[in-house]
C-alpha angles and dihedrals in degrees: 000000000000114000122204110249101255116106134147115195115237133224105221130344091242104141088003109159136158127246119205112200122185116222143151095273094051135274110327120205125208130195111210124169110197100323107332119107110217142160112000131165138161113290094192128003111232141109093280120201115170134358138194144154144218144162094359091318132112118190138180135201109225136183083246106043139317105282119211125207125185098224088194090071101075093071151297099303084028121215093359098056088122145029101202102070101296090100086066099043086054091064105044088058092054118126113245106190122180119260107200103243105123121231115343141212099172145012132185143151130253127174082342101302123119103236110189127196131198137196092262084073086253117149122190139170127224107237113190147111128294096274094051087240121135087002117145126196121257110216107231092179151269130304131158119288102324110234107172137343123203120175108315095350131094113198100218133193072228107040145303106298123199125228115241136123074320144334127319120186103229096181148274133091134243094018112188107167137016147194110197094185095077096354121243120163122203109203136156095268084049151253114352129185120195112234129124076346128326105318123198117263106162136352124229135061108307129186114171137034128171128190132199117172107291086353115099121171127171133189105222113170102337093308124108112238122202124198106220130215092274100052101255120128119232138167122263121215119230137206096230151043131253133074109290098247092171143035128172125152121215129201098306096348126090105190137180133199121202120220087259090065104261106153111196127182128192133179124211106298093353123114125262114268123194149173135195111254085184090221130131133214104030107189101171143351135198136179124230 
């Protein structure tokens, strides 16, 4: 498939990952070894508008159906075989098959299994072997316009729903992004964290957040927000201009991408590095 010429030769492949990011030019995927951003190109051609991965398996919500890659196929060590622009390649040769969802707004993983949300409010899980092949989606039920689902949460135009039998309404309002490990909610009021109830975090209109272990990152009007060691929430300043739309952290990397298509990477007390991807309309980004 066609890259975008834009590539930087790398040393080694020590720390190399692959960064999926969805846009509205497709899911582009981004080779970065430690924090160096190299060779990246477009892995499938669509209106992407969200993107995640789990167990092997990358999948993208589209405005025709929810697309489905096995990650393990490029290789031994799968999207991340070379540093010098192979891992790239890899993933521009992946295999994106139709899932048979219908139009998407949102995909996650939860206990394994692909959930897929559209703009009707309905929410489904892929149920199928362990290849994918002959799997069918079982309804859980309807919610406002779905606009993310992480693990057992469902991020709702009309709350955060929890993943059960069904689906339970646990609160909020205007829900736009959430992280089921701990959980944390952005929504348009602000960043929310589930304890005895949903506690206050941060003010102001958030879209995105994104845990990993100890790392927590949110997208809040157009800034990038860090919770530090001790728990409290603070700005992050960043080398270039343009609204934080995504946010994902890798192994050791946290990286951002604006909604002009910057796409910045940073280790553990290191500087931010970036590099122009030159896409519009990011939705959503993760790291493999």
């Amino acid at each position: 498939m066609p890259t975008i010429d834009e590539k930087r030769v790398y040393t080694d492949n020590t720390g190399t990952e692959t960064v999926f990011v969805a846009t509205g030019a497709g899911v582009v995927a981004v080779s970065v070894s430690d924090d160096l951003v190299g060779g990246f190109g477009i892995a499938h051609r669509c209106t992407a508008r969200d993107v995640a991965a789990g167990g092997g398996t990358l999948a993208v919500a589209t405005d025709e159906d929810v697309f489905r890659a096995d990650l393990t196929a490029a290789g031994d060590d799968g999207v991340n075989a070379d540093a010098d622009g192979g891992g790239t390649e890899a993933a521009e040769a992946l295999a994106f098959e139709a899932a048979g969802f219908g139009p998407a707004a949102a995909v996650g993983f939860g206990d394994g299994s692909l959930l897929a949300g559209d703009d009707e409010g309905r929410v489904a899980r892929f149920d199928g072997g362990e290849s994918g092949e002959n799997g069918e989606w079982t309804d859980l039920g309807r919610v406002g316009g779905v606009r993310a689902a992480d693990g057992p949460l469902v991020a709702a135009a009309d709350g955060v729903y929890r993943i059960g039998d069904g689906l339970s309404h646990v609160g909020l309002d205007d829900a736009r992004d959430v992280a089921g490990s701990e959980p944390l909610a952005a929504t348009g009021a602000g960043l929310y964290k589930l304890g005895n109830g949903w506690m206050d975090v941060l003010s102001g209109e958030f879209d995105a957040v994104s845990v990993d272990g100890g790392r927590a990152h949110a997208a809040g009007d157009g800034d990038l927000y860090a919770r530090g060691d001790g728990g409290e929430w603070s700005r992050v300043p960043l080398p270039v201009a343009g609204d934080v739309a995504a946010v994902t952290h890798g192994r050791d990397a946290t990286y951002a991408v604006t909604d002009a298509g910057t796409f910045l990477v940073r280790l553990p007390g290191e500087e931010w590095r970036h590099q122009i991807l030159g896409l519009r309309d990011v939705a959503a980004a993760v790291a493999v």
